[in-house]
N, C-alpha and C positions, 0 to 999 in steps of 0.2 A: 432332589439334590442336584441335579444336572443344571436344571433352569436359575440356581442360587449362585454354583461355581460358574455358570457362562453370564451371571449379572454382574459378578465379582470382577472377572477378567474384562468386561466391556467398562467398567468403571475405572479399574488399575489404567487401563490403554488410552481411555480420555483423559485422566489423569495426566498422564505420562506427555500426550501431545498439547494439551492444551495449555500449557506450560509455556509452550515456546512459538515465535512467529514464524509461519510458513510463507517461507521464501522460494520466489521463483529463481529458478539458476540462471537465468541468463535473460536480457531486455528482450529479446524474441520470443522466450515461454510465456514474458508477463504479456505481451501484446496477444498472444493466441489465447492463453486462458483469460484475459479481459474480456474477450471475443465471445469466445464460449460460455464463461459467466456472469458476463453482463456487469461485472464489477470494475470502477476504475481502479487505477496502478496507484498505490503510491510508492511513490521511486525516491530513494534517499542517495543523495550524493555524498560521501564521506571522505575523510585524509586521514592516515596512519598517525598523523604526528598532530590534529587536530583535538585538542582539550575538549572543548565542546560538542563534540561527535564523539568522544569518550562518555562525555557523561550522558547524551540522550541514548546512548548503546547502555548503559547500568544503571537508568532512572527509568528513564522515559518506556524506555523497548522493553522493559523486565515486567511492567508495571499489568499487571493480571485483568483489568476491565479495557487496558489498550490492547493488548496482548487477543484478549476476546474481540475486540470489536475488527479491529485489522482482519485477521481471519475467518470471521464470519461476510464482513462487508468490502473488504478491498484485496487485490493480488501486489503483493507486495514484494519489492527489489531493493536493493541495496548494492551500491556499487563505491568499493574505495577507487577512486580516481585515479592515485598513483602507485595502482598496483600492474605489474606489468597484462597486459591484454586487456586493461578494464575500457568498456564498449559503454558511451554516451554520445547521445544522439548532437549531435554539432549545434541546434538550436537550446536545446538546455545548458551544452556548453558555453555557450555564447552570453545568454544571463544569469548566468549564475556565477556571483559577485564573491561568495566566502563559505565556508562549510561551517557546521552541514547545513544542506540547502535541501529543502523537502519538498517537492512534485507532486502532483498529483493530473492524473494523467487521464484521457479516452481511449478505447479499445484501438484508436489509431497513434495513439503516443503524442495527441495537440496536449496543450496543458489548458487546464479548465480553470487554471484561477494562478494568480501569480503567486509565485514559491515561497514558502516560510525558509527565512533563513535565520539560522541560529538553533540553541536551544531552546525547548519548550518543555514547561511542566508536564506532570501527565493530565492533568485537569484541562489545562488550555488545549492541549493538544487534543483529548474527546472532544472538547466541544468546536477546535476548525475538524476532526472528525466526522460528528455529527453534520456539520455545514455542508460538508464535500459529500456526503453521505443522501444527504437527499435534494440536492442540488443535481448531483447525477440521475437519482430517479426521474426528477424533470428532465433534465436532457434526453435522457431514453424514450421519454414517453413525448417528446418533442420530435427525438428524429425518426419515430416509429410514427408518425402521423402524416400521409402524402401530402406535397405541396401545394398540389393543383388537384383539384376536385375531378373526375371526370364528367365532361358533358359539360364544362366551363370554358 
């Protein structure tokens, strides 16, 4: 009976989170946990008063195999721009043309491919997903390989 109610409660609780995208609080937790697991950022730049950051925030962001895959494969940020204290790195600030503007970042905050900007379906959006997704395992497995050989 024991082993049924804590199967019960461990499915309510996954339930419960996997629901929702887990967000790092602030661009310096998503740089340490990239770090730590090895997973790139992806960093969304948004405006309060922007339509189309409305609706990837109630399409896109809600959408249950994006929802999965963000959380499982990437450390994930969001930052409204014009909210007061909101921290963007000066080089993202600098090309990024209109919101929302979507990043995707290295465990040192370079960007690994130029930003989606606008809204995206959730279908389009898995599949530049998927692109970033193992794009970065090459990276990894690229800068995990010494340059020079010893004894060369």
């Amino acid at each position: 009976m024991k082993k049924i109610l804590i199967s019960c409660m461990l499915f309510v609780t996954t339930a419960l989170f996997a629901g929702e995208i887990q967000w790092a609080h602030s661009y310096k937790e998503a740089l340490t946990l990239s770090k730590k697991e090895k997973k790139p950022i992806m960093f969304i730049m948004t405006k309060s008063d922007c339509k189309y950051c409305k609706l990837l925030k109630s399409t896109t962001l809600k959408d249950p195999k994006v929802i999965a895959t963000l959380n499982k494969n990437f450390i994930n940020y969001m930052v409204m721009v014009d909210e007061e204290g909101a921290t963007v790195p000066y080089m993202l600030a600098v090309y990024t043309k209109g919101f929302p503007t979507i990043w995707f970042l290295n465990e040192h905050g370079q960007a690994l491919f130029q930003p989606i900007g606008g809204y995206m379906k959730p279908g389009a959006f898995l599949e530049a997903l998927d692109v970033v997704g193992k794009s970065y395992k090459e990276y990894l497995t690229k800068s995990a390989t010494p340059l020079m050989k010893k004894g060369k």
